[in-house]
C-alpha positions as CSV (number, residue, x, y, z in Angstrom):
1,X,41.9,-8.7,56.9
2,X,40.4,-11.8,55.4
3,X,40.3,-13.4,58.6
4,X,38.0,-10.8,59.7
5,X,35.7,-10.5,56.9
6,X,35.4,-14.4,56.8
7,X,34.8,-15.1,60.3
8,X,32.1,-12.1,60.2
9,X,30.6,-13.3,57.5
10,X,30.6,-17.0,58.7
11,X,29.4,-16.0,62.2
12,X,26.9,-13.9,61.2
13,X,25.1,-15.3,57.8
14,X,26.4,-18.8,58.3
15,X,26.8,-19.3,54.6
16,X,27.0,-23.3,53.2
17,X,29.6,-22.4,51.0
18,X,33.1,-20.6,51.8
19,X,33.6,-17.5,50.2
20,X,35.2,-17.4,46.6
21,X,37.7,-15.3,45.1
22,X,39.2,-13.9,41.4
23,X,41.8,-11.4,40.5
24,X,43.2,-10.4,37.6
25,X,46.6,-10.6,36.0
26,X,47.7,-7.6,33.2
27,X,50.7,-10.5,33.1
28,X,50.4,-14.4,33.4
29,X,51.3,-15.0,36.9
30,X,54.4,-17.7,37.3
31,X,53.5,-18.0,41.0
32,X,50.3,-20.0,40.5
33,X,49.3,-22.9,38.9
34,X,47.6,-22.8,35.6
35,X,44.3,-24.4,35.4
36,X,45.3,-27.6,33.0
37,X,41.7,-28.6,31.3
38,X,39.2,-26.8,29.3
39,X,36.3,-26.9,31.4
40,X,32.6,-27.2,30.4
41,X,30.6,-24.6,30.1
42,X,33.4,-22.4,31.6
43,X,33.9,-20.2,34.5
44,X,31.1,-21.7,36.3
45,X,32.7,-25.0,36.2
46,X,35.7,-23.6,37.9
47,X,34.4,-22.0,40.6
48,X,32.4,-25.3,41.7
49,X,35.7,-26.8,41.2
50,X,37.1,-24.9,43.8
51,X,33.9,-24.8,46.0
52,X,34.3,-28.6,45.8
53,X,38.6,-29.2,46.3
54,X,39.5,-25.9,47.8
55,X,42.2,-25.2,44.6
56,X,43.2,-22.2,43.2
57,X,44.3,-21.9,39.5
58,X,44.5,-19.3,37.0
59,X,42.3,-19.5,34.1
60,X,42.6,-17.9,30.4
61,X,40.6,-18.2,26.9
62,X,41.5,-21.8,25.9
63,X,40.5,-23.2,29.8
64,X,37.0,-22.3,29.0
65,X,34.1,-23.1,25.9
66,X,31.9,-20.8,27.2
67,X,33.5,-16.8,27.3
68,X,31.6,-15.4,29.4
69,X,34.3,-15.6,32.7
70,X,37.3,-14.0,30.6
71,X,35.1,-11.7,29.1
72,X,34.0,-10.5,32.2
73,X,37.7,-10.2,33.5
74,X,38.9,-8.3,30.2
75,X,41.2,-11.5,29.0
76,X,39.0,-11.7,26.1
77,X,37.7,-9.1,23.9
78,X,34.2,-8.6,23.0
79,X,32.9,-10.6,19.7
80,X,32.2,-8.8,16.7
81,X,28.1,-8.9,16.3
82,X,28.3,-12.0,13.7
83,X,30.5,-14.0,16.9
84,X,28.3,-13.3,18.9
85,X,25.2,-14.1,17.5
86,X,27.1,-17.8,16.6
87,X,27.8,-18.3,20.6
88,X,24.2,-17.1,21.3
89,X,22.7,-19.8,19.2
90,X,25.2,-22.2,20.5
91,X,23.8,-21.5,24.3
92,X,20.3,-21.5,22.8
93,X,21.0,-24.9,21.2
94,X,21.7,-26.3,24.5
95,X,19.6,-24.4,27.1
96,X,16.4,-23.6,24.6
97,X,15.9,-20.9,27.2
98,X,14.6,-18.1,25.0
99,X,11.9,-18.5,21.6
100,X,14.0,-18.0,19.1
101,X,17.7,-16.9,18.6
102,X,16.6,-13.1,18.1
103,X,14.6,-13.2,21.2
104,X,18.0,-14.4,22.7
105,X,20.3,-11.6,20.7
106,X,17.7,-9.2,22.0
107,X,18.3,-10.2,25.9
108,X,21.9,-10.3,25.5
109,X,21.8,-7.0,23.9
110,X,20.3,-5.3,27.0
111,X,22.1,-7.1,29.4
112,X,25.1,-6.1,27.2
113,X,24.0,-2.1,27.6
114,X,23.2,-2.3,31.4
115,X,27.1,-4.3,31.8
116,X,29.7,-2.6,29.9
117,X,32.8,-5.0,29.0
118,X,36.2,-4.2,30.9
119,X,38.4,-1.6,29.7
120,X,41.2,-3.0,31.3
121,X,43.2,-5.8,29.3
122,X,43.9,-8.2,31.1
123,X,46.2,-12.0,30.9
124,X,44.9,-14.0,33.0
125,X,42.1,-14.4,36.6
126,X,43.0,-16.4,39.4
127,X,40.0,-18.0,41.3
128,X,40.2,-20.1,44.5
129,X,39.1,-19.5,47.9
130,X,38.9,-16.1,49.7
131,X,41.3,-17.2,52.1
132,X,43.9,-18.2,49.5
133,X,44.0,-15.1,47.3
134,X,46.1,-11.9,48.3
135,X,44.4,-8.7,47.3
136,X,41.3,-9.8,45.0
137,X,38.9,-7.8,42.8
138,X,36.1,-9.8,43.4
139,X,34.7,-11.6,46.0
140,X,31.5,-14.1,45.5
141,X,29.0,-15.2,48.3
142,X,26.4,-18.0,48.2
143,X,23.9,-17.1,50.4
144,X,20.1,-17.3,51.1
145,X,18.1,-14.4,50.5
146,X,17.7,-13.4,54.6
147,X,21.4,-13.2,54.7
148,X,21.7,-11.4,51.7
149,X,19.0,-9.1,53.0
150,X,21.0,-8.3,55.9
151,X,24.7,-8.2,54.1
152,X,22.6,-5.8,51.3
153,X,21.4,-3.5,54.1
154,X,25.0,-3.5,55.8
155,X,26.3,-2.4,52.0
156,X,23.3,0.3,52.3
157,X,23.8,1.8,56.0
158,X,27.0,4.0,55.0
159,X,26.6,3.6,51.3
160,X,23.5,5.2,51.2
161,X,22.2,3.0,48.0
162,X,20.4,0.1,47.3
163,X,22.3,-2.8,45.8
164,X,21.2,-3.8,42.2
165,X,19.6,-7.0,41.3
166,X,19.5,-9.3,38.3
167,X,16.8,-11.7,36.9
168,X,16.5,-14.3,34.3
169,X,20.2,-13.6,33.9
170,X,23.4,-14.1,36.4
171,X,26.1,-15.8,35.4
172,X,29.7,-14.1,34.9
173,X,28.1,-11.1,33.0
174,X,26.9,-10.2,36.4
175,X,28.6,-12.1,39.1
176,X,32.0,-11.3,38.0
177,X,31.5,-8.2,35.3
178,X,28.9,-6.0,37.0
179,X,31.1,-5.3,40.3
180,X,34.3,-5.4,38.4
181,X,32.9,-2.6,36.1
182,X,31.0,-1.0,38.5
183,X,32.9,-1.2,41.1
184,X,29.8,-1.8,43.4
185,X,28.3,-4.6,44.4
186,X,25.0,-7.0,43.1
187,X,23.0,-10.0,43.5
188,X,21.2,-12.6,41.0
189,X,19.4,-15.8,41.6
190,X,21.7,-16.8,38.9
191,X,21.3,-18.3,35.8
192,X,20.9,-22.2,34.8
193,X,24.8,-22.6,34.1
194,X,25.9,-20.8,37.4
195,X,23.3,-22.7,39.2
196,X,24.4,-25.8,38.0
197,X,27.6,-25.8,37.9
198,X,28.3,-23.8,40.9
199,X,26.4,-26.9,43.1
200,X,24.5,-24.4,44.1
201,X,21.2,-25.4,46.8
202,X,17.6,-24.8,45.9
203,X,17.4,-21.6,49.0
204,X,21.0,-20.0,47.5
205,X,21.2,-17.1,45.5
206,X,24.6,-15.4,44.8
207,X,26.0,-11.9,45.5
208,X,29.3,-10.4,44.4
209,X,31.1,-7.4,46.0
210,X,34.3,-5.8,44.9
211,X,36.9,-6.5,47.5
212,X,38.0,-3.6,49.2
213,X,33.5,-2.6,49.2
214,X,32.7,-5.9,51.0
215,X,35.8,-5.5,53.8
216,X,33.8,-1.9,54.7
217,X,30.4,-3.4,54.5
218,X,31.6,-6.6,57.4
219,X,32.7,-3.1,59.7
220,X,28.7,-2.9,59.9
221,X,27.7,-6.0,59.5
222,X,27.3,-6.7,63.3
223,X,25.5,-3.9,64.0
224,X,23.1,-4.2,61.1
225,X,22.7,-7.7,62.1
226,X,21.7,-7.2,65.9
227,X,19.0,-4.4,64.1
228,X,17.9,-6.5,62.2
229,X,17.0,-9.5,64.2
230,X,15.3,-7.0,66.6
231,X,13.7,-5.0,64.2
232,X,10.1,-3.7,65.9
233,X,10.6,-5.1,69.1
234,X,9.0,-3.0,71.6
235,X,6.9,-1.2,69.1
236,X,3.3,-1.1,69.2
237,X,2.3,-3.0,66.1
């Protein structure tokens, strides 16, 4: 099956980047190697890691500074408000992205109502290539935004729904939480971490499907495609 979906996808959308992978571990896996550093910011970090070497590790709290990966994945539970208002001035400190640190708690707060955290508890998240991981939750495209115009409207030709869309924010809250929550898929032009450390090109922008959505959405993919590149043709416009 992974064959498939990546030489669809390939073929197809010609992505620069292979397709990335995480699952999740309710116990720490003794069949994969553990990620041996603490990796700056975090998750981000890791998967341009494996963009870069083609690894695949598993990852919990003390690999990371930044949460935002193992909160997403339920290894870590959510901050008290008073934690969380520390990391948010911590991020703030470094990026300056927002006015002030209750501009800031005030972003996080709605991205935090739009994204519930994971209910499931979970030990530990492999990531690594598509093609190395057996059965994943997630999957993770970089992609530019024709491509992800056609992959969205090969999610929306039996789903019957638009695929949601995040701005200003886009890191693991939404990369890796939002279809692991969900369950559905999304895409962001990402955040300043994820584009940085994710090596990610100027014309990229990422999208994230649940595993078992994006192997139905590659069944249409061809057919959406060849619509798509035609679309009009013949019409007097």
């Amino acid at each position: 099956m992974h064959e498939k979906i990546i030489a669809t996808v390939q073929d197809i959308l010609n992505p620069e980047k292979p397709l990335v992978a995480i699952k999740t571990f309710t116990e720490v896996p003794d069949q994969i190697p553990a990620y041996e550093d603490k990796a700056f910011p975090g998750t981000c970090t890791q998967v341009g890691e494996v963009l870069e070497t083609g690894r695949t590790f598993y990852i919990q709290t003390g690999n990371v500074y930044c949460t935002g990966g193992v909160l997403a994945t339920g290894i870590l539970k959510p901050p008290a408000e008073q934690e969380c208002r520390k990391l948010t001035e911590m991020h703030l400190a470094m990026t300056k992205d927002y006015c002030d640190i209750d501009t800031a708690m005030k972003n996080r707060k709605a991205v935090d109502a739009g994204i519930p955290r994971p209910e499931k508890r979970n030990r530990a998240a492999q990531i690594g290539l598509l093609k190395d991981i057996e059965k994943p939750d997630i999957v993770i495209l970089f992609c530019t935004p024709k491509a992800a115009d056609v992959l969205s409207r090969a999610y929306s030709y039996r789903a019957g729904e638009p695929i949601t869309g995040f701005g200003s924010t886009g890191g693991c809250n939404v990369v890796i939480q939002y279809p692991y929550v969900f369950n559905k898929p999304v895409f962001t032009y990402s955040d300043v971490a994820w584009r940085k450390f994710t090596r990610m090109a100027d014309h990229e922008l990422t999208m994230s499907f649940p595993y078992t959505c994006l192997a139905k959405t590659v069944e249409d993919l061809p057919v959406v495609a060849e619509l798509y590149a035609h679309y009009a043709e013949g019409m007097d416009v």
